[in-house]
C-alpha positions in Angstrom: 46.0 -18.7 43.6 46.9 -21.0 40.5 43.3 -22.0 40.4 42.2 -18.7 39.9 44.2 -18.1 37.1 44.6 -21.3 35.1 41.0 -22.5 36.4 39.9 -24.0 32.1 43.4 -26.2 32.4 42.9 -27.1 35.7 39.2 -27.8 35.3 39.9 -30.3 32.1 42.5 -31.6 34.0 39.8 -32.5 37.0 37.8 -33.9 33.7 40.1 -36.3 33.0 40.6 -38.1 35.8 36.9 -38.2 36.8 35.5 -39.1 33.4 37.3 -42.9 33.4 35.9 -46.3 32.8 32.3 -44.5 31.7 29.5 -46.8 30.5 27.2 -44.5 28.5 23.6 -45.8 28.8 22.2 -43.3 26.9 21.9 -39.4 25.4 19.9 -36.8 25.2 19.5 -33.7 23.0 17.5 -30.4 22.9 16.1 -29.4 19.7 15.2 -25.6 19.3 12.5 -26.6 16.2 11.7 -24.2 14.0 8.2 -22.1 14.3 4.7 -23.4 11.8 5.3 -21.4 8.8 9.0 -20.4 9.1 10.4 -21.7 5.5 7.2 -20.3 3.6 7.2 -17.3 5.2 11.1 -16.3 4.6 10.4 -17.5 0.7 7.7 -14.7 0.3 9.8 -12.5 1.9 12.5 -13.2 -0.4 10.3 -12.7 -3.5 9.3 -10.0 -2.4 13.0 -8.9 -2.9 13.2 -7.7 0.9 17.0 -7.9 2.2 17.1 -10.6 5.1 19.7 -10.2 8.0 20.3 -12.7 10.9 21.7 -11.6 14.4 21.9 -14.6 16.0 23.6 -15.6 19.4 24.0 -19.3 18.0 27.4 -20.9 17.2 28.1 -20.7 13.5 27.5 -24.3 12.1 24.5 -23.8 14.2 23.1 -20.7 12.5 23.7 -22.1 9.0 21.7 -25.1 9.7 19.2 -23.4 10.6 19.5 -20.7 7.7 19.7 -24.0 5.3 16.2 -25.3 6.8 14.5 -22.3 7.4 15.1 -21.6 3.4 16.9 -18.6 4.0 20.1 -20.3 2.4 19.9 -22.9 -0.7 22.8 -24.7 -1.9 23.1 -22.7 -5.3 24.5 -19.6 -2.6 28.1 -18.7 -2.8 28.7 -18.6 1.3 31.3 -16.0 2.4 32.5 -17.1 6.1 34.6 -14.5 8.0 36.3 -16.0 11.2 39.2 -14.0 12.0 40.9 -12.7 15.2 43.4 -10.2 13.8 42.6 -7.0 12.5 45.2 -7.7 9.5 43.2 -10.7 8.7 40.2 -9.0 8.5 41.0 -6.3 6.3 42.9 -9.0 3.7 39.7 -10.8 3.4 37.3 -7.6 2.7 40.6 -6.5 -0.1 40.4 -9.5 -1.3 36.1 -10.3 -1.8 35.7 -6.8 -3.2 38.2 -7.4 -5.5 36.4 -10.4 -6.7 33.4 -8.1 -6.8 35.2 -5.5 -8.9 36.4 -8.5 -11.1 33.3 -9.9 -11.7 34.3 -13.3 -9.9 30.7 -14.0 -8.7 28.7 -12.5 -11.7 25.3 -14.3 -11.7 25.4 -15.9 -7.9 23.7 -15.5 -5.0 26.2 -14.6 -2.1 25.5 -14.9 1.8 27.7 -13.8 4.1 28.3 -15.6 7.6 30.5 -13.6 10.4 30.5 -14.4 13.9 30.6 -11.3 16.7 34.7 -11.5 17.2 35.4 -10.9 13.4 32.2 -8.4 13.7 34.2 -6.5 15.8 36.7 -6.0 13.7 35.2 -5.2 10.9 33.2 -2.4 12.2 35.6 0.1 13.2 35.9 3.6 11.0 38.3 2.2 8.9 36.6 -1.3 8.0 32.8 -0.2 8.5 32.0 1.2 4.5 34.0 -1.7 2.9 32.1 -4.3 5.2 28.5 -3.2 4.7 29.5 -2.5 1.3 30.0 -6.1 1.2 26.9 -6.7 2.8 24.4 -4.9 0.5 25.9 -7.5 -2.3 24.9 -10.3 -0.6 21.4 -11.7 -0.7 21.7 -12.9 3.1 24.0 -11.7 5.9 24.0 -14.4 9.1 25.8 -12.9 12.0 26.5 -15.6 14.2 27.9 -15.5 18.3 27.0 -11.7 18.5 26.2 -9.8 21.7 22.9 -7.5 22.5 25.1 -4.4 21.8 26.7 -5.8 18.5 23.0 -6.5 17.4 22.0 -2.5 17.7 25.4 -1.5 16.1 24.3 -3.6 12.9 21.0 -2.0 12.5 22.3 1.4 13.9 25.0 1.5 10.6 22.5 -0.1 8.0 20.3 2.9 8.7 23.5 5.2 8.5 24.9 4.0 5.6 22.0 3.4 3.4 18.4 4.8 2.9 16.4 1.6 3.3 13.9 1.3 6.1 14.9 -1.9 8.7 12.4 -3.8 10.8 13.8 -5.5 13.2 11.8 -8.9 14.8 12.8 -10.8 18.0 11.1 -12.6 21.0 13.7 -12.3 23.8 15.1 -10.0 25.6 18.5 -9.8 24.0 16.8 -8.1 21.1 15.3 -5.4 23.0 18.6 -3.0 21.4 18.2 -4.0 18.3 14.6 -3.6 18.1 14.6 -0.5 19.4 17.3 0.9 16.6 15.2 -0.4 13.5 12.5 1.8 12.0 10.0 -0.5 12.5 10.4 -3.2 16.2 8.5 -6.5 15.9 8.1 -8.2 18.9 7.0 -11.9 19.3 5.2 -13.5 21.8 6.3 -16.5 23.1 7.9 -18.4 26.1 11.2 -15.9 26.6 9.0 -13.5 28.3 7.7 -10.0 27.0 10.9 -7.5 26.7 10.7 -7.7 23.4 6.6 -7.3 22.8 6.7 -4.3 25.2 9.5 -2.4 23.4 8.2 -2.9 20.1 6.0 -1.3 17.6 3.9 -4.2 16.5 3.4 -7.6 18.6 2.9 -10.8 16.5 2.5 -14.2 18.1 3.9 -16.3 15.4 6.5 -15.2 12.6 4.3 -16.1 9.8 2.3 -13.5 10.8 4.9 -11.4 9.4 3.9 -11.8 5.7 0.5 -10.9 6.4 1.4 -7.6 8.0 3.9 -6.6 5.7 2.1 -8.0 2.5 -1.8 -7.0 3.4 -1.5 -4.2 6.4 1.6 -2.7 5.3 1.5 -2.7 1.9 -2.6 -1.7 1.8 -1.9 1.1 4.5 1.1 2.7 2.6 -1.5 2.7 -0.5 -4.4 4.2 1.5 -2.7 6.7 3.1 -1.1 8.0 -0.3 -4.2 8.4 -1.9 -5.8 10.2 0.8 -3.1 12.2 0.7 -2.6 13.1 -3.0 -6.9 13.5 -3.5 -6.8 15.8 -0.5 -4.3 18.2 -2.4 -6.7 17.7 -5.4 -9.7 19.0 -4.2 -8.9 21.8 -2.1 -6.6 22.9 -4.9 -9.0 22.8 -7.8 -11.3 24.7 -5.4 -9.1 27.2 -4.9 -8.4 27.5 -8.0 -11.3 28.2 -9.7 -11.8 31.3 -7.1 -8.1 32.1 -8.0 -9.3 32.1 -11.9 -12.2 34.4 -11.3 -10.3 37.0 -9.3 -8.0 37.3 -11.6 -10.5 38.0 -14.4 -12.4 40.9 -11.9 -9.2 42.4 -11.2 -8.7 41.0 -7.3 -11.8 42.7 -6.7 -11.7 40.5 -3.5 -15.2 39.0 -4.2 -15.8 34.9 -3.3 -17.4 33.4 -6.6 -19.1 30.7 -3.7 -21.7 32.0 -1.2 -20.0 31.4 2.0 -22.0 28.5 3.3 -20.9 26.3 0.9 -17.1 27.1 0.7 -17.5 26.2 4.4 -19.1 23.1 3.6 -17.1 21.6 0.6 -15.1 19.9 3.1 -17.4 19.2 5.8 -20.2 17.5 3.7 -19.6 17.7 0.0 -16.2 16.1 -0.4 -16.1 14.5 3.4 -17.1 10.9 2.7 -14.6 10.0 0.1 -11.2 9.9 2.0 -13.0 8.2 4.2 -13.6 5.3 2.1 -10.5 5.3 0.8 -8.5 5.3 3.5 -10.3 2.2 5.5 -12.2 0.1 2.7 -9.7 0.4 -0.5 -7.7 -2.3 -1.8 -5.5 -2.8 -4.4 -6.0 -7.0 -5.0 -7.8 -9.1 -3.3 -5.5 -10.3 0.3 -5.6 -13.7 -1.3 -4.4 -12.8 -4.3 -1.9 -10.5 -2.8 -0.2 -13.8 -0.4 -0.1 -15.3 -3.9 2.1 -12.8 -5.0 4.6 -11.3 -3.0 6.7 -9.5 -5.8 3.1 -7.4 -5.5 5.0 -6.0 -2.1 7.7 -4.4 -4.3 5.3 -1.3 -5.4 4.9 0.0 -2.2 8.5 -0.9 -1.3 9.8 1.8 -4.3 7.0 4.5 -2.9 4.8 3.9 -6.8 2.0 5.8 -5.4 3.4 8.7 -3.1 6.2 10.2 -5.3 7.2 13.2 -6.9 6.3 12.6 -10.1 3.0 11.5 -9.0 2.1 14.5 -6.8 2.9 16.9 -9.8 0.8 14.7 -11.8 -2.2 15.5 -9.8 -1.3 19.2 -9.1 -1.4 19.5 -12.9 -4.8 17.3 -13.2 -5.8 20.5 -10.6 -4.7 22.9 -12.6 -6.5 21.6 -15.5 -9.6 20.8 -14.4 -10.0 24.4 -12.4 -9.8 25.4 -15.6 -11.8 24.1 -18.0 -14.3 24.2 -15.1 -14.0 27.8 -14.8 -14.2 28.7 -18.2 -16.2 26.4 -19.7 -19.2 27.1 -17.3 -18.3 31.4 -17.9 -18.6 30.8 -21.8 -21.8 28.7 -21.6 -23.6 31.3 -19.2 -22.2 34.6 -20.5 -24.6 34.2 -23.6 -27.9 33.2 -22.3 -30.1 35.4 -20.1 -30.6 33.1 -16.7 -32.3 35.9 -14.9 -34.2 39.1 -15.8 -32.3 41.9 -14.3 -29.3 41.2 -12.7 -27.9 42.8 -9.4 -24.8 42.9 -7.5 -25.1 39.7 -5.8 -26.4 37.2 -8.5 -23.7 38.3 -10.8 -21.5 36.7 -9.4 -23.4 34.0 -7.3 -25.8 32.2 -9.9 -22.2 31.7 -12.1 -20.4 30.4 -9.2 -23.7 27.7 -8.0 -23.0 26.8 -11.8 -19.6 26.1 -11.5 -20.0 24.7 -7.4 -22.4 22.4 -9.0 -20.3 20.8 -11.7 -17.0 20.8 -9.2 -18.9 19.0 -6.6 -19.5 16.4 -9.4 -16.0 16.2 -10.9 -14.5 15.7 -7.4 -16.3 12.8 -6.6 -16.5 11.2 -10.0 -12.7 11.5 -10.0 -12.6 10.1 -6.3 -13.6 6.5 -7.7 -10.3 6.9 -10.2 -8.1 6.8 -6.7 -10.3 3.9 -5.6 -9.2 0.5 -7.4 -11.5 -2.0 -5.5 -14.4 0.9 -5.8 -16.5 -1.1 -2.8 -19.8 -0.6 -2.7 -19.4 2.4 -0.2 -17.6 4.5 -2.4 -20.9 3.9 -4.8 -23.2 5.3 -2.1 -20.3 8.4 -1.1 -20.2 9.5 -4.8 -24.1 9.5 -5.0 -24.8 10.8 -1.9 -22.9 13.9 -2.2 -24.5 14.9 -5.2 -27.6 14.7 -4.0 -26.6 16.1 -0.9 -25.5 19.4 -2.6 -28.7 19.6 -4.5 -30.9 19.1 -1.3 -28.9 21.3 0.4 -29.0 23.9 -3.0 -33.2 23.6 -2.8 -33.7 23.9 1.2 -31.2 26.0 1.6 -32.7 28.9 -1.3 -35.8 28.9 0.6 -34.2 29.2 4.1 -33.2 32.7 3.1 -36.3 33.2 1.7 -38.3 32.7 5.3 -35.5 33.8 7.5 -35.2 36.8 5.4 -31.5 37.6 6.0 -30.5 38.3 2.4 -31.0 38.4 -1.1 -27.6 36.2 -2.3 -29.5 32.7 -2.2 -33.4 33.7 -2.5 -34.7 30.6 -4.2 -32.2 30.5 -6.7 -33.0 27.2 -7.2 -35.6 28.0 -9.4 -33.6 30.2 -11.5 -30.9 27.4 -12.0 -33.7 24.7 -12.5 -35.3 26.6 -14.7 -31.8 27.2 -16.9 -31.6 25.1 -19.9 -28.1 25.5 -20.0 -27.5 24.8 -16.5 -28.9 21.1 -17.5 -26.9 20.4 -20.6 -23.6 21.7 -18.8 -24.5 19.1 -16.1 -23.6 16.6 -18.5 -20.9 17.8 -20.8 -18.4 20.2 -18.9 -17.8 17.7 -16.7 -17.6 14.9 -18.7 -15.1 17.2 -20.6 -13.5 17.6 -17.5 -12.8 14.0 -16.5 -11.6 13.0 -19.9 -7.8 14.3 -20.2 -7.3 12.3 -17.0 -9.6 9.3 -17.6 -7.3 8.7 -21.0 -4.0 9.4 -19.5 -5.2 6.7 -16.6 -6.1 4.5 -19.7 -2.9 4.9 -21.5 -0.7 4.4 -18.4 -2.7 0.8 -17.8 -2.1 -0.1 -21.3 1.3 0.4 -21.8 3.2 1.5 -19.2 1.6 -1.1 -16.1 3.0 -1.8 -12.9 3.0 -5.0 -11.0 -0.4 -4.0 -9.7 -2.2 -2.8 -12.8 -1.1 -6.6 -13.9 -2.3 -8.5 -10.8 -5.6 -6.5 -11.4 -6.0 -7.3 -14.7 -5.0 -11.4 -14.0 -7.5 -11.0 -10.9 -10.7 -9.5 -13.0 -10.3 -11.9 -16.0 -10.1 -15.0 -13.7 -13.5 -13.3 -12.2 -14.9 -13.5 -15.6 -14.2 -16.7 -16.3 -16.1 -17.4 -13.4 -18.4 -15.6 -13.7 -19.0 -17.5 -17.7 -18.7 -20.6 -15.7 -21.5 -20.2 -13.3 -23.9 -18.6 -16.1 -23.1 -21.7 -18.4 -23.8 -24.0 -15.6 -26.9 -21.9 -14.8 -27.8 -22.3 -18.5 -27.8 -25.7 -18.6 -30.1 -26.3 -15.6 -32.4 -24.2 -16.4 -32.6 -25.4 -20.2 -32.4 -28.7 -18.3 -35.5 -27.8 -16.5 -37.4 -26.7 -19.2 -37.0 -29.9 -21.0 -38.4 -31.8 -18.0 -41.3 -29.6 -17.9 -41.9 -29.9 -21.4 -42.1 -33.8 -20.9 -44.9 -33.3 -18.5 -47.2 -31.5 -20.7 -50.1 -33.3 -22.4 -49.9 -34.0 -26.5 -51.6 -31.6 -28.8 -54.7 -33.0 -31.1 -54.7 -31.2 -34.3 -57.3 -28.9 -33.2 -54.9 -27.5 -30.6 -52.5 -24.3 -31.1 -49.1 -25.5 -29.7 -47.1 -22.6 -28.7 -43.4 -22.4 -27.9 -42.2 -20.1 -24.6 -39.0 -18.7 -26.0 -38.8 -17.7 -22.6 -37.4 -20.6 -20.5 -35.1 -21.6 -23.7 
């Protein structure tokens, strides 16, 4: 029975008298080496002012080690190391470090906090929880060291309480499946400690420096995409709408659509359909190169730049605008000219509302290359496209009514618009009036009021210049190389010969 319960003492005391007289003839060790890419990857991620947290089951002088080569601590880092067994104890040192906090003790330094899972405990019950991740969210780097599957879920489960970030949690074993599963976003890696963590995740990477690329290029590009499909969906449907809004409230909400029927059912389909579509798989902010260069890029998405409040409001207003001076610029251009010989019913309202449907289907996808900031060649061949499209579909569709004979709204009212002098000059001014509040607001906000990304941009199409002036000046000199060779091999003049220069190869 005293075996059972003294069985550490008894054990060592077994040790000692077997372990005598030893001869060592050698050691060996097992060293847990650190992943390709580890150090650089953690670096971005710390330019990229993203909060790093360890939950480790490693001793603690194990854990810092590895924090130390992993670059996740540097030597300039205050280190705040918490190893208590007594409640007492830990509340005395959280008094005492926010205190030094209050005081301004540590103004200027970085501070990284190492607990281990008994004093983690501790520290997490209700009385001790808001001072300790108060603590936390002043220090650059939290290593929790010694700390069980459960203790690992309870530290993401209160960051998500206690603060609005979003956590992503990334692990490879099977101890990390609770902790995974509490973050926002689970990252599981694939490696030799089977696939626990990869099958309860939301994203599978096989090496950690995978990370940067799909937080930096995926992440980041996706948040931006989805934003502006977002935000240019409210757009146009909204300055639609509005423009029909505008003209029954001038007609006394007769009830009457301004647009024939076939194309208010196609504005979305056809005439506007191509455009989120680029956007949303083929737009990029900066190049991916350019955007591993700079990870403090990272930190515009982080903060939600694009899909805000402020933002959305912006582009309700750039709606409201536009509706309009669409509206009302195309009424007081046709009210005053006779575009057909005796009205009826039908093109009263009709042959205005092709005039406006005309100039909106052109503003809309003009303005869709101001969301696009790469504008790939795609987007070119969207924009164009649907232009066209709606003046193919304006022509074949006049004449369809014409041989079907179902109605008099659309008989080749083509001509009648074609024929319009002012429906050509409006082509080109209304909505170029249209497009220009926004075009110099855009301007103004790149000038002086740019974000991170405007700057990368900028950087990004001046090297691309210079390049560019590189390239034509080497192109320059070879072929002004090779039109001195080939003036070398022409024959000398007698006086009776002309001699004439070719400006063209200088």
């Amino acid at each position: 029975m005293g075996s059972v319960y003294r069985r550490s003492s008894d054990l060592a005391l077994i040790f000692d008298q077997i372990e005598q007289d030893l001869v060592i003839l050698g050691a060996s060790g097992i060293e847990d080496e650190l992943q390709e890419g580890v150090p650089e990857t953690i670096a971005s991620l710390r330019e990229a002012t993203i909060n790093l947290w360890v939950l480790t089951g490693d001793k603690q002088q194990t854990a810092i080690n590895i924090g130390y080569s992993s670059k996740l601590l540097d030597h300039s880092m205050k280190l705040i190391i918490m190893n208590h067994t007594s409640y007492r104890e830990a509340r005395h040192t959280l008094t005492d470090r926010m205190q030094d906090l209050a005081t301004d003790t540590w103004r200027g330094m970085d501070l990284a906090l190492v607990i281990d899972g008994k004093t983690l405990s501790l520290v997490l019950s209700p009385r001790l929880k808001d001072m300790f991740i108060k603590l936390c969210l002043y220090c650059k780097v939290v290593i929790c060291c010694r700390v069980s599957p459960i203790q690992k879920s309870e530290v993401v489960e209160n960051v998500r309480k206690h603060t609005k970030a979003v956590t992503l949690a990334i692990g490879d074993g099977a101890n990390d499946v609770a902790m995974i599963r509490k973050a926002h976003v689970g990252i599981g890696i694939s490696g030799s400690e089977g696939n626990h963590a990869t099958a309860a995740s939301d994203y599978t990477i096989a090496q950690f420096k995978y990370l940067e690329r799909l937080l930096f290029i995926h992440g980041a590009w996706s948040y931006l995409r989805i934003s502006k499909v977002i935000l240019f969906f409210f757009y146009k449907n909204l300055t639609f709408n509005l423009i029909q809004l505008w003209f029954t409230l001038e007609h006394e909400h007769s009830g009457i659509n301004m647009f024939e029927r076939w194309s208010i059912g196609l504005y979305n389909v056809i005439f506007t359909a191509l455009q989120p579509i680029v956007l949303g798989i083929f737009d990029r902010p900066i190049t991916a190169k350019q955007t591993l260069k700079n990870p403090i890029a990272y930190t515009y998405s982080q903060r939600g730049g694009l899909l805000n409040v402020p933002s959305f409001m912006y582009w309700l207003f750039v709606s409201f605008t536009q509706s309009l001076l669409l509206y009302h610029l195309t009424v007081e251009m046709s009210k005053h000219n006779a575009l057909w010989s005796e009205p009826t019913y039908s093109t009263y309202h009709i042959i205005p509302g092709c005039f406006i449907y005309t100039y909106l289907v052109i503003v809309v996808n003009l303005e869709s290359g101001r969301f696009s900031d790469s504008w790939p060649r795609l987007m070119h061949v969207t924009i164009w496209t649907s232009i066209i499209g709606w003046f193919l579909y304006l022509t074949g569709y006049s004449f369809l009514w014409f041989i079907l004979g179902k109605g008099i709204k659309m008989v080749q009212i083509c001509k009648v618009l074609y024929s319009a002098v002012p429906f050509w000059l409006g082509m080109f001014i209304i909505p170029l009036i249209t497009l220009l509040p926004d075009f110099l607001v855009h301007m103004a906000q790149r000038t002086w009021f740019s974000n991170v990304l405007d700057r990368l941009r900028m950087s990004e199409a001046a090297q691309r210049l210079n390049r560019q002036r590189f390239f034509n000046s080497i192109y320059f000199f070879v072929m002004l190389g090779g039109a001195n060779k080939w003036k070398l091999h022409q024959p000398l003049a007698t006086d009776n010969t002309d001699i004439t220069v070719n400006t063209d190869i200088m």
